[in-house]
C-alpha positions as CSV (number, residue, x, y, z in Angstrom):
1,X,-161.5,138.8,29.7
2,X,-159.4,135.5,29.2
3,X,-156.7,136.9,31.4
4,X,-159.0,137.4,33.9
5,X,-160.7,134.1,33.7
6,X,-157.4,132.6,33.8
7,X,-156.0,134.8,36.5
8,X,-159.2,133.5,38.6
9,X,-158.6,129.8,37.8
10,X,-155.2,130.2,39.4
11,X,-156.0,132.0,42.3
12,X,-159.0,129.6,43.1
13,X,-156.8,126.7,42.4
14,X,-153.9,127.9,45.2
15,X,-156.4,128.5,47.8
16,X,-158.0,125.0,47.1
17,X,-154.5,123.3,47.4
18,X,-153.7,126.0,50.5
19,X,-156.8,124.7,52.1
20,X,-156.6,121.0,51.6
21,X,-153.1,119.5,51.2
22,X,-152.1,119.6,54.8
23,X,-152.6,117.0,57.4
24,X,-154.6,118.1,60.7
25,X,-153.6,118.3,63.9
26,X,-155.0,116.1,67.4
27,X,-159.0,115.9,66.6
28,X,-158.7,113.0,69.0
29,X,-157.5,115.3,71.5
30,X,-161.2,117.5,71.8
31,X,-162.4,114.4,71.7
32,X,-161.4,112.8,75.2
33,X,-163.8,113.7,78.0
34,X,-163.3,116.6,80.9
35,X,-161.6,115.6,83.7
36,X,-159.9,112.7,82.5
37,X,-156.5,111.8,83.6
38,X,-153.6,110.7,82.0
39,X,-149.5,109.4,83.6
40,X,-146.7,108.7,81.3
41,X,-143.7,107.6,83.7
42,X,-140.2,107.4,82.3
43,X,-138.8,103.6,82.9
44,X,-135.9,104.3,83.9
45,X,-136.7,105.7,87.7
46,X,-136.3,103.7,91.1
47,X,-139.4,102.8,93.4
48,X,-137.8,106.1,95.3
49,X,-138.0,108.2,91.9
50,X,-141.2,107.0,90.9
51,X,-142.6,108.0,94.4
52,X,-140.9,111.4,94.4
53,X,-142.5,112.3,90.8
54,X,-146.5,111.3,91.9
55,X,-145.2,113.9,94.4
56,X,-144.7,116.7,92.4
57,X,-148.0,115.3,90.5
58,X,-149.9,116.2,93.6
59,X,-151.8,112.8,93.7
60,X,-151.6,109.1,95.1
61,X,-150.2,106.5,93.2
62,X,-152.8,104.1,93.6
63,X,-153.0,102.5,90.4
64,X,-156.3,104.4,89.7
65,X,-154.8,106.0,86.7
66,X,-153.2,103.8,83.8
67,X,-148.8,104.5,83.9
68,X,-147.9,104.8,79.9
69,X,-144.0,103.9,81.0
70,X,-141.7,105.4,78.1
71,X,-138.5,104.1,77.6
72,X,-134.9,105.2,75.8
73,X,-135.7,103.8,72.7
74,X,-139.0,105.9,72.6
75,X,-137.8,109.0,73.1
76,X,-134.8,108.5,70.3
77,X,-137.3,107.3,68.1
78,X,-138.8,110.8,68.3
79,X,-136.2,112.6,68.7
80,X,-133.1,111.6,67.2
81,X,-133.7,113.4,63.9
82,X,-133.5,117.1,66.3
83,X,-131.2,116.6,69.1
84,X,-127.6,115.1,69.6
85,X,-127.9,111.6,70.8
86,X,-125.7,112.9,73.8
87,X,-128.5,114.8,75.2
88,X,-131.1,112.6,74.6
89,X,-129.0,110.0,77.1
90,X,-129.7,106.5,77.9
91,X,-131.9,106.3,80.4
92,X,-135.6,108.0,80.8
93,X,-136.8,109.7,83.6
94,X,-139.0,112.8,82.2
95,X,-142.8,112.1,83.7
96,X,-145.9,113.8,82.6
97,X,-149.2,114.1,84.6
98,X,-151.7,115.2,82.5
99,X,-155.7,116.0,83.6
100,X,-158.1,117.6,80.7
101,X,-159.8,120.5,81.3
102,X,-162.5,122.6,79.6
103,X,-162.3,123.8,76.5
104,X,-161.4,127.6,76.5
105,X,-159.1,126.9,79.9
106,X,-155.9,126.8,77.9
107,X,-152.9,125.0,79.1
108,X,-151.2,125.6,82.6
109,X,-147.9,123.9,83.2
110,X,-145.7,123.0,86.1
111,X,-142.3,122.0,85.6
112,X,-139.9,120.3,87.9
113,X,-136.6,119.4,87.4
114,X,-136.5,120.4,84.2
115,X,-133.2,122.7,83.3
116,X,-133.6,123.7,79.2
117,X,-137.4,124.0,77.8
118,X,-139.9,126.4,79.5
119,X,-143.5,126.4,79.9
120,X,-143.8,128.5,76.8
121,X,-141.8,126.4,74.7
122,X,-144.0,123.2,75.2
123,X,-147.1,125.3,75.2
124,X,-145.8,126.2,72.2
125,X,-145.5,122.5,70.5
126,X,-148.6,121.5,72.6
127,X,-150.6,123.8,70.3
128,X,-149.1,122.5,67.6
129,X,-150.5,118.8,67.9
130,X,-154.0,120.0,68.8
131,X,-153.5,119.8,72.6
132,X,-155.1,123.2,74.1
133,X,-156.9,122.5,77.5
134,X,-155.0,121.0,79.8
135,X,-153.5,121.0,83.2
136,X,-150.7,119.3,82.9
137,X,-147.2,118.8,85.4
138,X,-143.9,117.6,83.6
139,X,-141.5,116.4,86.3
140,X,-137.9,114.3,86.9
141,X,-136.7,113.1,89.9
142,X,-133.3,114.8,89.2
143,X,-132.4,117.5,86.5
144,X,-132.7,117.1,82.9
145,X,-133.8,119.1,79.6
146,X,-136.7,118.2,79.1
147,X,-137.3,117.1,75.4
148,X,-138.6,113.4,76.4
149,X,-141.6,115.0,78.1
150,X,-143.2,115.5,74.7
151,X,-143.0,111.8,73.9
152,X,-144.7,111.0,76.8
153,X,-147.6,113.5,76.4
154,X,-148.0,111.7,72.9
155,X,-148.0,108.5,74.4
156,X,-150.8,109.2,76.9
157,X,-153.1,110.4,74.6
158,X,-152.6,107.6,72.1
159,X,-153.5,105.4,74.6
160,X,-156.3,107.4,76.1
161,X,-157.7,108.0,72.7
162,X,-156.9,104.4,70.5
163,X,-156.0,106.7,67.8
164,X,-152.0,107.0,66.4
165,X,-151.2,110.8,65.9
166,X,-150.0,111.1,62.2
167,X,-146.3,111.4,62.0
168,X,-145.8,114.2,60.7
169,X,-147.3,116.2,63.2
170,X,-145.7,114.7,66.0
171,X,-142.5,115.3,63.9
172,X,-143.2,119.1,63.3
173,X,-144.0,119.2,67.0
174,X,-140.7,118.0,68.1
175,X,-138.5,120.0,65.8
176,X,-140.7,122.8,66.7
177,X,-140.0,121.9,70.7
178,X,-136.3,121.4,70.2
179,X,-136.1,124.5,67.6
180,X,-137.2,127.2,70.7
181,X,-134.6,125.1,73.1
182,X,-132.2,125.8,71.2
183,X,-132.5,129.7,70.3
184,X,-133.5,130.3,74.1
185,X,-130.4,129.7,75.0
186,X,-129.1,131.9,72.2
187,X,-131.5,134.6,72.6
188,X,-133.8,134.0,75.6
189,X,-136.6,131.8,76.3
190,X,-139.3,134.6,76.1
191,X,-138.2,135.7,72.7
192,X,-137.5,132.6,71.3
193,X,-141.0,131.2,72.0
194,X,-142.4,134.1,71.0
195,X,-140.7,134.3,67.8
196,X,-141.4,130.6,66.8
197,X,-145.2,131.4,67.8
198,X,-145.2,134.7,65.5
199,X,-143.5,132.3,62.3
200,X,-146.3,129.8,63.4
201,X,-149.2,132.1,63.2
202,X,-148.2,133.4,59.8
203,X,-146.7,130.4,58.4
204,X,-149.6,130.0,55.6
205,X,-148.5,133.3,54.1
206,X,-144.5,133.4,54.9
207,X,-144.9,129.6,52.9
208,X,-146.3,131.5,49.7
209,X,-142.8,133.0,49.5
210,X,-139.2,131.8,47.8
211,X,-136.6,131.5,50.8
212,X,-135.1,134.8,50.0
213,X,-138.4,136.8,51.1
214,X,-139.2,134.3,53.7
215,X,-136.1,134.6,55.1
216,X,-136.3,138.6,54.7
217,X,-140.0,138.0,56.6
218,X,-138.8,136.0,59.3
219,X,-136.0,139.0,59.8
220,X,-138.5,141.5,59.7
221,X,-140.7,139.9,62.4
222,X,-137.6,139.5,64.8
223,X,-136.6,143.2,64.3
224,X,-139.7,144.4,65.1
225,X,-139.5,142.4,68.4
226,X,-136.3,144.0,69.2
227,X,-134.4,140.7,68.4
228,X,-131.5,139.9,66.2
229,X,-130.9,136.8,64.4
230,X,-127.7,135.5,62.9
231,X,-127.8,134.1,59.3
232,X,-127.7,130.5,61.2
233,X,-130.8,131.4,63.4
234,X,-132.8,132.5,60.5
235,X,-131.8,129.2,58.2
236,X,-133.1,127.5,61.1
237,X,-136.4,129.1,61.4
238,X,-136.8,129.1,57.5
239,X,-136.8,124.8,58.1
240,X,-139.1,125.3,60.6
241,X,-141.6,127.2,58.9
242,X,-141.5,125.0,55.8
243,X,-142.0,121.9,58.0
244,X,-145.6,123.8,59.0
245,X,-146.5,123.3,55.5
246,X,-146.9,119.6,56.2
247,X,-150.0,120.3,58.5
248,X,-153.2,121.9,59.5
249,X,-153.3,124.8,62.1
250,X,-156.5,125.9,61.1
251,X,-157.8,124.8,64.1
252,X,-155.6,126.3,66.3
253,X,-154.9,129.6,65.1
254,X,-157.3,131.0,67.7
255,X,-154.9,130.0,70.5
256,X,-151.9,131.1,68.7
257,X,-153.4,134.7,68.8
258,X,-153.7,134.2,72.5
259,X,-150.0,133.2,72.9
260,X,-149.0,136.2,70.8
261,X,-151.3,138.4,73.1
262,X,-149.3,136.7,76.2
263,X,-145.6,137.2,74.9
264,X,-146.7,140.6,73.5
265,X,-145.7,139.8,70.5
266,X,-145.3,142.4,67.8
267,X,-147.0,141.1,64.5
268,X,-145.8,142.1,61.2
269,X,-148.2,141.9,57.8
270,X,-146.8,139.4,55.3
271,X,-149.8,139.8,52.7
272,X,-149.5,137.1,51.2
273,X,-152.2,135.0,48.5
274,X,-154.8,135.5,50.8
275,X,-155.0,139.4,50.5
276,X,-154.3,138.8,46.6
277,X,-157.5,136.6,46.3
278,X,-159.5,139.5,48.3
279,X,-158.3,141.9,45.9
280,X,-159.2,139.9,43.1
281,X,-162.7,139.4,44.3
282,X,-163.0,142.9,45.1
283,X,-162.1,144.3,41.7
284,X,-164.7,141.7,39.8
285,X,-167.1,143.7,42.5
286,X,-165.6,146.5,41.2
287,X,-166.3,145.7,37.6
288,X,-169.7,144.6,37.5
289,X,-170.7,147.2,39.2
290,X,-168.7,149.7,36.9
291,X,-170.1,147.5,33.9
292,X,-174.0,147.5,34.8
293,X,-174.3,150.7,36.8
294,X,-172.4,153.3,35.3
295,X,-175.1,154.6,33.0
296,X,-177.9,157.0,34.4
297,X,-182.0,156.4,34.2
Protein backbone atom coordinates (compact mmCIF):
# COMPACT_ATOMS: atom_id res chain seq x y z
CA UNK A 1 0.00 0.00 0.00
CA UNK A 2 3.00 2.50 0.61
CA UNK A 3 4.23 1.90 -2.81
CA UNK A 4 1.15 2.69 -4.16
CA UNK A 5 0.66 5.82 -2.20
CA UNK A 6 4.01 6.83 -3.23
CA UNK A 7 3.72 5.76 -6.71
CA UNK A 8 0.48 8.19 -6.80
CA UNK A 9 2.34 11.12 -5.17
CA UNK A 10 4.72 10.97 -8.10
CA UNK A 11 2.57 10.61 -10.75
CA UNK A 12 0.25 13.53 -9.44
CA UNK A 13 3.24 15.60 -8.84
CA UNK A 14 4.60 15.31 -12.80
CA UNK A 15 1.26 16.10 -14.12
CA UNK A 16 1.02 19.20 -11.76
CA UNK A 17 4.62 20.39 -12.90
CA UNK A 18 3.54 19.16 -16.76
CA UNK A 19 0.53 21.38 -16.36
CA UNK A 20 1.86 24.49 -14.85
CA UNK A 21 5.56 25.25 -15.48
CA UNK A 22 5.23 26.51 -19.01
CA UNK A 23 4.61 29.96 -20.16
CA UNK A 24 1.38 30.56 -22.41
CA UNK A 25 1.17 31.57 -25.66
CA UNK A 26 -0.63 35.18 -27.27
CA UNK A 27 -3.95 35.55 -24.86
CA UNK A 28 -3.64 39.11 -26.08
CA UNK A 29 -4.10 37.84 -29.46
CA UNK A 30 -8.10 36.47 -28.87
CA UNK A 31 -8.30 39.41 -27.28
CA UNK A 32 -8.13 42.10 -30.16
CA UNK A 33 -11.46 42.74 -31.80
CA UNK A 34 -12.81 41.23 -35.39
CA UNK A 35 -12.03 43.12 -38.14
CA UNK A 36 -9.26 44.97 -36.89
CA UNK A 37 -6.35 45.86 -38.99
CA UNK A 38 -2.90 45.78 -38.47
CA UNK A 39 0.64 47.14 -41.21
CA UNK A 40 4.13 46.46 -40.16
CA UNK A 41 6.27 48.14 -43.09
CA UNK A 42 9.98 47.30 -43.30
CA UNK A 43 12.09 50.77 -43.13
CA UNK A 44 14.14 50.20 -45.50
CA UNK A 45 11.72 50.59 -48.80
CA UNK A 46 11.55 53.71 -51.20
CA UNK A 47 8.23 55.85 -51.52
CA UNK A 48 8.07 53.41 -54.90
CA UNK A 49 8.50 50.20 -52.66
CA UNK A 50 6.29 51.26 -50.02
CA UNK A 51 3.48 51.94 -52.78
CA UNK A 52 4.15 48.72 -54.60
CA UNK A 53 3.69 46.58 -51.12
CA UNK A 54 -0.04 48.41 -50.03
CA UNK A 55 -0.43 46.93 -53.54
CA UNK A 56 -0.10 43.59 -53.00
CA UNK A 57 -1.99 44.40 -49.56
CA UNK A 58 -4.98 45.12 -51.66
CA UNK A 59 -5.81 48.52 -49.83
CA UNK A 60 -5.12 52.41 -49.92
CA UNK A 61 -2.44 53.78 -48.02
CA UNK A 62 -4.23 56.46 -46.57
CA UNK A 63 -2.94 56.64 -43.20
CA UNK A 64 -6.22 54.99 -41.86
CA UNK A 65 -4.27 52.09 -40.43
CA UNK A 66 -1.20 52.75 -37.99
CA UNK A 67 2.47 51.61 -40.15
CA UNK A 68 4.62 49.64 -37.22
CA UNK A 69 7.98 50.37 -39.52
CA UNK A 70 10.57 47.51 -38.48
CA UNK A 71 14.02 48.09 -39.01
CA UNK A 72 17.59 45.98 -39.38
CA UNK A 73 18.30 46.00 -35.98
CA UNK A 74 14.75 44.46 -35.12
CA UNK A 75 14.87 41.78 -37.07
CA UNK A 76 18.60 40.67 -35.76
CA UNK A 77 17.50 41.18 -32.47
CA UNK A 78 15.06 38.27 -33.17
CA UNK A 79 16.73 36.46 -35.16
CA UNK A 80 20.30 36.37 -34.89
CA UNK A 81 20.44 33.45 -32.44
CA UNK A 82 18.79 31.05 -35.74
CA UNK A 83 20.00 32.42 -38.92
CA UNK A 84 23.46 33.50 -40.41
CA UNK A 85 23.76 37.23 -40.11
CA UNK A 86 24.39 37.02 -44.05
CA UNK A 87 20.86 36.16 -44.67
CA UNK A 88 19.36 38.28 -42.29
CA UNK A 89 21.09 41.38 -44.48
CA UNK A 90 21.13 44.93 -43.69
CA UNK A 91 18.40 46.42 -44.84
CA UNK A 92 14.44 45.50 -44.21
CA UNK A 93 11.94 45.25 -46.57
CA UNK A 94 9.58 42.23 -45.50
CA UNK A 95 5.90 43.91 -44.93
CA UNK A 96 2.98 42.30 -43.30
CA UNK A 97 -0.78 43.24 -43.64
CA UNK A 98 -2.62 41.73 -41.22
CA UNK A 99 -6.80 41.93 -40.68
CA UNK A 100 -8.41 39.59 -37.77
CA UNK A 101 -10.95 37.44 -38.52
CA UNK A 102 -13.37 35.23 -36.55
CA UNK A 103 -12.47 32.81 -34.41
CA UNK A 104 -12.67 29.30 -36.05
CA UNK A 105 -11.62 31.05 -39.67
CA UNK A 106 -8.03 29.90 -39.23
CA UNK A 107 -5.23 31.62 -41.00
CA UNK A 108 -5.06 32.36 -44.87
CA UNK A 109 -1.82 33.65 -46.17
CA UNK A 110 -0.62 35.38 -49.25
CA UNK A 111 2.87 35.63 -49.94
CA UNK A 112 4.74 37.84 -52.33
CA UNK A 113 8.15 38.04 -53.07
CA UNK A 114 9.04 35.80 -50.70
CA UNK A 115 11.63 32.95 -52.09
CA UNK A 116 12.47 30.43 -48.81
CA UNK A 117 9.42 30.03 -46.08
CA UNK A 118 5.95 28.92 -47.26
CA UNK A 119 2.48 29.49 -46.09
CA UNK A 120 2.73 26.39 -43.94
CA UNK A 121 5.88 27.20 -42.36
CA UNK A 122 4.58 30.55 -40.83
CA UNK A 123 1.21 29.08 -40.24
CA UNK A 124 3.14 26.88 -38.50
CA UNK A 125 5.07 29.43 -36.00
CA UNK A 126 1.80 31.60 -36.13
CA UNK A 127 0.19 28.83 -34.13
CA UNK A 128 2.82 28.76 -32.08
CA UNK A 129 2.46 32.37 -30.54
CA UNK A 130 -1.34 32.08 -30.22
CA UNK A 131 -2.16 33.81 -33.53
CA UNK A 132 -4.97 31.51 -35.22
CA UNK A 133 -7.60 33.77 -37.15
CA UNK A 134 -6.28 35.83 -39.36
CA UNK A 135 -6.06 37.01 -42.92
CA UNK A 136 -2.95 38.08 -43.26
CA UNK A 137 -0.52 39.08 -46.71
CA UNK A 138 3.40 39.01 -46.18
CA UNK A 139 4.93 40.95 -49.05
CA UNK A 140 8.56 42.62 -50.48
CA UNK A 141 8.98 44.74 -53.11
CA UNK A 142 11.80 42.55 -54.46
CA UNK A 143 12.75 38.85 -53.51
CA UNK A 144 13.81 37.81 -50.13
CA UNK A 145 13.38 34.81 -47.55
CA UNK A 146 11.20 35.72 -45.58
CA UNK A 147 12.26 35.26 -41.87
CA UNK A 148 11.74 39.18 -40.95
CA UNK A 149 8.03 38.80 -41.65
CA UNK A 150 7.65 37.21 -38.29
CA UNK A 151 9.06 40.16 -36.43
CA UNK A 152 6.81 42.37 -37.97
CA UNK A 153 3.60 40.25 -37.19
CA UNK A 154 4.93 40.50 -33.50
CA UNK A 155 5.38 44.06 -33.75
CA UNK A 156 1.76 44.73 -34.88
CA UNK A 157 0.18 43.04 -32.28
CA UNK A 158 2.26 44.46 -29.51
CA UNK A 159 1.24 47.53 -30.58
CA UNK A 160 -2.35 46.69 -31.30
CA UNK A 161 -2.61 45.03 -28.06
CA UNK A 162 -0.21 47.20 -25.31
CA UNK A 163 0.93 43.89 -24.15
CA UNK A 164 4.92 42.62 -24.74
CA UNK A 165 4.72 38.83 -25.95
CA UNK A 166 6.99 36.98 -23.38
CA UNK A 167 10.31 36.16 -24.89
CA UNK A 168 10.40 32.95 -24.92
CA UNK A 169 7.69 32.38 -26.98
CA UNK A 170 8.61 34.70 -29.57
CA UNK A 171 12.00 32.87 -29.33
CA UNK A 172 10.46 29.30 -29.79
CA UNK A 173 8.48 30.79 -32.66
CA UNK A 174 11.41 31.96 -34.49
CA UNK A 175 13.57 28.93 -34.16
CA UNK A 176 10.58 27.01 -34.92
CA UNK A 177 10.11 29.43 -38.33
CA UNK A 178 13.70 29.15 -39.33
CA UNK A 179 13.86 25.26 -38.17
CA UNK A 180 11.14 24.24 -41.20
CA UNK A 181 13.21 26.83 -43.61
CA UNK A 182 15.81 25.04 -43.27
CA UNK A 183 14.77 21.27 -43.64
CA UNK A 184 12.37 22.38 -46.62
CA UNK A 185 15.10 22.90 -48.52
CA UNK A 186 16.58 19.57 -47.38
CA UNK A 187 13.54 17.65 -47.60
CA UNK A 188 10.58 19.62 -48.97
CA UNK A 189 8.43 22.30 -47.67
CA UNK A 190 5.32 20.05 -47.22
CA UNK A 191 7.17 17.50 -45.17
CA UNK A 192 9.12 19.69 -43.32
CA UNK A 193 6.11 21.64 -41.98
CA UNK A 194 4.42 18.77 -41.50
CA UNK A 195 7.01 17.10 -39.62
CA UNK A 196 7.68 20.05 -37.22
CA UNK A 197 3.80 20.27 -36.69
CA UNK A 198 3.58 16.34 -35.83
CA UNK A 199 6.89 16.98 -33.04
CA UNK A 200 4.72 20.07 -31.98
CA UNK A 201 1.57 18.28 -31.37
CA UNK A 202 3.23 15.53 -29.34
CA UNK A 203 5.88 17.47 -27.85
CA UNK A 204 4.36 17.04 -24.07
CA UNK A 205 4.86 13.34 -24.37
CA UNK A 206 8.25 13.06 -26.73
CA UNK A 207 9.54 15.79 -23.63
CA UNK A 208 8.91 12.93 -20.94
CA UNK A 209 11.68 11.05 -22.70
CA UNK A 210 15.78 10.99 -22.45
CA UNK A 211 17.21 12.11 -25.95
CA UNK A 212 17.87 8.66 -27.04
CA UNK A 213 14.01 7.73 -27.23
CA UNK A 214 13.12 11.16 -28.23
CA UNK A 215 15.37 11.08 -30.86
CA UNK A 216 14.18 7.32 -31.75
CA UNK A 217 10.33 9.02 -31.57
CA UNK A 218 11.11 11.79 -33.72
CA UNK A 219 12.62 9.01 -36.33
CA UNK A 220 9.70 7.02 -36.00
CA UNK A 221 7.29 9.82 -36.85
CA UNK A 222 9.31 10.77 -39.99
CA UNK A 223 9.40 7.11 -41.18
CA UNK A 224 5.96 6.70 -40.95
CA UNK A 225 5.65 9.81 -43.19
CA UNK A 226 7.81 8.34 -45.73
CA UNK A 227 10.69 10.74 -44.82
CA UNK A 228 14.24 10.24 -43.92
CA UNK A 229 16.27 12.20 -41.68
CA UNK A 230 19.99 12.41 -41.30
CA UNK A 231 21.46 12.21 -37.75
CA UNK A 232 21.93 16.16 -38.17
CA UNK A 233 18.19 16.67 -39.03
CA UNK A 234 17.02 14.72 -36.09
CA UNK A 235 19.64 16.61 -33.57
CA UNK A 236 17.99 19.54 -34.86
CA UNK A 237 14.49 18.56 -34.27
CA UNK A 238 15.40 17.07 -30.80
CA UNK A 239 16.44 21.16 -29.93
CA UNK A 240 13.37 22.08 -31.24
CA UNK A 241 11.17 19.93 -29.31
CA UNK A 242 12.90 20.65 -26.01
CA UNK A 243 12.56 24.50 -26.69
CA UNK A 244 8.50 23.58 -26.62
CA UNK A 245 9.02 22.68 -23.18
CA UNK A 246 9.40 26.42 -22.35
CA UNK A 247 5.67 27.10 -23.24
CA UNK A 248 2.04 26.46 -23.22
CA UNK A 249 0.30 24.91 -26.33
CA UNK A 250 -2.58 23.88 -24.53
CA UNK A 251 -4.50 26.31 -26.18
CA UNK A 252 -3.64 25.53 -29.44
CA UNK A 253 -3.56 21.98 -29.74
CA UNK A 254 -7.00 22.09 -31.44
CA UNK A 255 -5.46 23.85 -34.43
CA UNK A 256 -2.51 21.71 -34.62
CA UNK A 257 -4.82 18.74 -35.20
CA UNK A 258 -6.24 20.74 -38.05
CA UNK A 259 -2.81 21.31 -39.64
CA UNK A 260 -2.03 17.65 -39.18
CA UNK A 261 -5.48 16.87 -40.91
CA UNK A 262 -4.23 19.45 -43.84
CA UNK A 263 -0.60 18.00 -44.46
CA UNK A 264 -2.12 14.52 -43.92
CA UNK A 265 0.06 13.79 -41.58
CA UNK A 266 0.56 10.31 -40.21
CA UNK A 267 0.56 10.38 -36.29
CA UNK A 268 2.45 7.99 -34.31
CA UNK A 269 1.50 7.01 -30.37
CA UNK A 270 4.34 8.12 -28.09
CA UNK A 271 2.38 7.09 -24.76
CA UNK A 272 3.96 8.81 -22.72
CA UNK A 273 3.05 9.97 -18.58
CA UNK A 274 -0.22 10.80 -19.65
CA UNK A 275 -1.37 7.22 -20.57
CA UNK A 276 0.77 6.07 -17.31
CA UNK A 277 -1.44 8.33 -15.08
CA UNK A 278 -4.77 6.76 -16.83
CA UNK A 279 -3.48 3.49 -16.12
CA UNK A 280 -2.74 4.24 -12.65
CA UNK A 281 -6.22 5.66 -12.07
CA UNK A 282 -7.73 2.85 -13.74
CA UNK A 283 -6.13 0.00 -11.68
CA UNK A 284 -7.12 1.94 -8.20
CA UNK A 285 -10.72 1.51 -10.08
CA UNK A 286 -9.78 -1.72 -10.47
CA UNK A 287 -8.90 -2.35 -6.91
CA UNK A 288 -11.65 -0.99 -5.07
CA UNK A 289 -13.86 -2.56 -6.85
CA UNK A 290 -11.96 -5.96 -6.57
CA UNK A 291 -11.56 -5.06 -2.74
CA UNK A 292 -15.37 -4.22 -1.90
CA UNK A 293 -17.25 -6.21 -4.46
CA UNK A 294 -15.74 -9.45 -4.83
CA UNK A 295 -17.76 -11.18 -2.16
CA UNK A 296 -21.39 -12.45 -2.94
CA UNK A 297 -24.86 -11.41 -0.88
Amino acid sequence: MKKLIRRFCCLSLAAIMLTGSSINALADAKDIAVGTEMIAVGADHTDEQRNKVYEYFGIERDGTITETVVTNADERSYLLDYISESKIGTKSYSSVYIKVTEEGKGLNLSLYNISWLTEDAYINALTTVGITDADIVIASPISVSGTAALTGIYMAYENESGEVLDADVKDVATEELVTTGELSDEIGSEEAAGIVNEIKRQADEINEMEDEEATETIGEIADANDITLTEDQLAKLLTLVRSYDKIDLSGVQDKLDEISEKLGTISVDTGGIWDSIKEFFSGIGDWFSNLFGSGES
